[in-house]
C-alpha positions as CSV (number, residue, x, y, z in Angstrom):
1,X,0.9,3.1,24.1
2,X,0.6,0.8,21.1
3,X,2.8,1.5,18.0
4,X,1.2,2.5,15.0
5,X,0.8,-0.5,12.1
6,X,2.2,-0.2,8.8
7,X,0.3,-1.2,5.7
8,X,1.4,-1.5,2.2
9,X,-0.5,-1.4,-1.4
10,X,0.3,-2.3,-4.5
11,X,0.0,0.0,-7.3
12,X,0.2,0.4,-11.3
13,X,1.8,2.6,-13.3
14,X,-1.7,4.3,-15.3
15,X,0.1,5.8,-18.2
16,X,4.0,5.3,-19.3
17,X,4.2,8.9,-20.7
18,X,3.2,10.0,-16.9
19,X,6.0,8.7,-14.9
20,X,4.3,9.8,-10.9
21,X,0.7,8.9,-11.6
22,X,-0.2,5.6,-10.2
23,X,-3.6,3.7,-9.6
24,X,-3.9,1.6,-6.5
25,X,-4.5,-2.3,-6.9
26,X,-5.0,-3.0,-3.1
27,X,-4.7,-1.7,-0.1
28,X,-4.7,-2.4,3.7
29,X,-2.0,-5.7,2.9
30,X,0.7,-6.8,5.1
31,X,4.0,-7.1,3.4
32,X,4.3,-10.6,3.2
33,X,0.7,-10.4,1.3
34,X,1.9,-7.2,-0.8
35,X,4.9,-9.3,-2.4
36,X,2.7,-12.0,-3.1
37,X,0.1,-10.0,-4.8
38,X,3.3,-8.5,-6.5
39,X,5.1,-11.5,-7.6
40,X,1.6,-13.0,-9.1
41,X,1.0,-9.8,-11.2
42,X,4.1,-9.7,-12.7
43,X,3.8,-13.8,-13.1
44,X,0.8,-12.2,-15.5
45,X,2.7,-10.2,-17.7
46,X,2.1,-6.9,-15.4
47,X,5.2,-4.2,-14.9
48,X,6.0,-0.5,-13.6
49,X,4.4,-2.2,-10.2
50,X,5.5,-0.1,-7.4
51,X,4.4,-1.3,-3.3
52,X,4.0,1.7,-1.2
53,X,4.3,1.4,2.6
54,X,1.8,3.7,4.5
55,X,0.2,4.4,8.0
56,X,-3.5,3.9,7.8
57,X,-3.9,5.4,11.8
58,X,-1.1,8.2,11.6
59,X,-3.1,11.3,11.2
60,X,-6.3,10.0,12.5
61,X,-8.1,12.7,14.4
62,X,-10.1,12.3,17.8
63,X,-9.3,10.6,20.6
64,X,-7.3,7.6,21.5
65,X,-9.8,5.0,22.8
66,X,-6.6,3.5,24.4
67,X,-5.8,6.7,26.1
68,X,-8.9,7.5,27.9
């Protein structure tokens, strides 16, 4: 059985006076690329950057192609 792959995105702060409501830069990055993207925003003048790490396959519905 094959572990399930993390992915991570990158996300903005929409509004300072809203401290939980983030928009999504990009998506479906590894880490190494989600601290690059990262570190080049904030080489921009960007802050409140947050990455989020998340599992694209985790509650995927249907049946394992693996499995079967």
């Amino acid at each position: 059985m094959t572990e399930t792959q993390n992915k991570f995105r990158v996300m903005i702060l929409e509004d300072p006076n809203i401290p939980d409501k983030y928009l999504c830069i990009q998506d479906g990055l590894t880490k190494d690329a989600a601290f690059e993207l990262l570190e080049m925003l904030r080489d921009q003048g960007k802050t409140d950057l947050e990455i989020e790490e998340y599992y694209p396959d985790e509650n995927r519905l249907g049946r394992n192609a693996e499995l079967h």
